[in-house]
C-alpha positions, 0 to 999 in steps of 0.5 A: 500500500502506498504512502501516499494520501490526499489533504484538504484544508478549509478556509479558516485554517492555516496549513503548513506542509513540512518535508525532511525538516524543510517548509515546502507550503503553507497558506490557509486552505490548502490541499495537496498529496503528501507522503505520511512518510516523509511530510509533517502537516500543521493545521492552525484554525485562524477563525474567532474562538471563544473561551468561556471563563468561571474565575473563584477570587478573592478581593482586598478584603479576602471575600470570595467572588466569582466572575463568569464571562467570555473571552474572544480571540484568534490566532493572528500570526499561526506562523508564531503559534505553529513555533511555540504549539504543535499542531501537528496533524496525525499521519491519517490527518484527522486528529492532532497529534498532541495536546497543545491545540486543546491548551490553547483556550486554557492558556489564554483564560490563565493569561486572563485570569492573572490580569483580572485577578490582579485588578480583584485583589486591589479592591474591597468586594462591594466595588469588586461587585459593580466593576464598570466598563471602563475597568473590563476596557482596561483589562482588555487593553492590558491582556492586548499587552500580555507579552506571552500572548504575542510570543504564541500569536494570539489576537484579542477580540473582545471581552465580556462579562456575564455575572459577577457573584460573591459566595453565598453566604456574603449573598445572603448578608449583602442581601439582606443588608440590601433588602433593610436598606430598600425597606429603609427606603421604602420606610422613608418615601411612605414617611416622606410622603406622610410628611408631604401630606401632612405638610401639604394639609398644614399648607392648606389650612394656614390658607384657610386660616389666612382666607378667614382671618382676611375676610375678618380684616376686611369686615372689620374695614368694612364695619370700621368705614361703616362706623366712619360714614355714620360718624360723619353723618352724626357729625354733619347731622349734630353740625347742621343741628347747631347750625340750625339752633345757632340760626335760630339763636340769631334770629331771636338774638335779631328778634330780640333786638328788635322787639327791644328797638320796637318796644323803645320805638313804641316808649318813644312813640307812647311818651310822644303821645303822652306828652301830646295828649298832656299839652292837649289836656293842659290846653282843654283844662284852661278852655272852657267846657261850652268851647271844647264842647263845641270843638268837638261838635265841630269835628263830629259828622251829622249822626254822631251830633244827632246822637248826642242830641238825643243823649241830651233829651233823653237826660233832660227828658223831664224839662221837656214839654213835647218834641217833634222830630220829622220822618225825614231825619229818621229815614235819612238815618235809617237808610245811612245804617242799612248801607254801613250794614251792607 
């Protein structure tokens, strides 16, 4: 049977065709006869490969936590990683010929745990439990770095974590410290909201009470202008009253003065008066009686004469004989009556 067979590579892996010690090809997907005798073939897979990782550490303050994620790399320089590895095919080339290729996944995770861990140990668990993305980017910037990476070809992709978790007994406590402080909180907001309510309802009521106490100030004003108005009518009323009684004041004071001047008149007028009738009557007394008699007479119209006349009959009724007085006179008279009567 001859030692001759046929290889086929696919496109994400990198071959290398040895003969007698001597590199005859390599490239990615290759295929090619060779003799199992005399060739050697290196297969490294170029494609992106992921490493899932469960790291168990410890942080400053020795507490245990696990951080779980995945790490996505590739062999960028398969020519360095064939140097440093053996990927080695079998002569039936279906197999590797050794354990490197399954190493290769578990020495990048150790190259990332050592940065990692490194990172954990420099801080207590409760910063360690909330590590930001600014620290994932600088571990992965640092394991970019890793020297022995470079030595073996290896390209990291990107970095991931999944789960950072402390061992469960610390869960519990942080849990229940955690859970105390929500239901600290949560005391606090029913709290806050029952100081909001009842400041809310304090807010309310001293604007009742300031409602109230300025519609009392404004019926008090009211009252208070009221009581004013009234003031000024009682006053206007009891000024125009004295006004009133002074006006009367005046005029009797006027009356008064005048009933005086007219009395004095009248006094003046009276003794005037007096004087005129006592020059009369001391001129009568010196006049004889048949002379003021006839003076009078003299002033008297026809009936007043008459009347006395007949005075002067009837007293000297008894010395009289008989008279005789005419239709004439009497009807003269009577007629003279009946027109003053009219």
């Amino acid at each position: 049977m001859l030692p001759i067979k046929f290889y086929r590579a696919d496109s994400s892996t990198y071959v290398i065709k040895t003969a007698n010690g001597k590199v005859i090809r390599k490239g990615k997907g290759l295929s090619f006869f060779y003799n199992t005798a005399t060739t050697s073939i290196a297969a490294i897979p170029v494609n992106t490969q992921g490493a899932p990782f469960i790291f168990n550490l410890k942080t400053a303050d020795f507490q245990d936590i696990r951080i779980q994620g995945r790490l996505n790399f590739r062999v960028a320089d398969p020519d360095k990683t064939a140097e440093v590895m053996n990927f080695n095919l079998n002569r039936s080339a279906k197999d590797y010929a050794g354990e490197d290729p399954l190493n290769l996944n578990e020495q990048v995770i150790r190259s990332l745990q050592s940065v990692v861990q490194t990172k954990i140990q420099a801080m207590p668990l409760k910063q360690a439990l909330f590590i930001d993305q600014k620290l994932f980017s600088q571990v992965e910037t640092e394991l970019k770095a890793n020297p022995s990476l470079a030595t073996m070809g290896v390209e990291i992709l990107d970095l991931s974590i999944a789960a950072i978790t402390p061992a469960p007994e610390t869960a519990k406590a942080l849990e229940a410290k955690q859970r105390e402080e929500i239901l600290k909180q949560a005391d606090d907001a029913i709290y806050a909201r029952r100081k909001c309510a009842v400041e809310q309802e304090r807010t309310i009521q001293e604007a009742e009470l300031a409602t109230k106490l300025f519609v009392q100030q404004k019926e008090q004003q009211i009252e208070a202008d009221r009581i004013a108005k009234e003031r000024e009518i009682l006053r206007a009323k009891a000024a125009t009253a004295k006004a009133r009684i002074q006006s009367k004041i005046d005029e009797e004071n006027q009356n008064s003065e005048y009933v005086a001047i007219r009395t004095k008149n009248k006094k003046q007028e009276s003794d005037a008066d007096a004087y005129a009738i006592s020059v009369k009557m001391k001129a009568y007394k010196e006049l004889s009686a048949d002379y003021i008699k006839a003076f009078s007479m003299s002033q008297m119209n026809p009936e007043q004469i008459m009347a006395l006349a007949f005075e002067s009959f009837a007293q000297n009724a008894s010395k009289i004989g008989e008279l005789n007085i005419g239709q004439e006179s009497f009807g003269r008279m009577l007629r003279k009556e009946m027109n003053n009567g009219r």
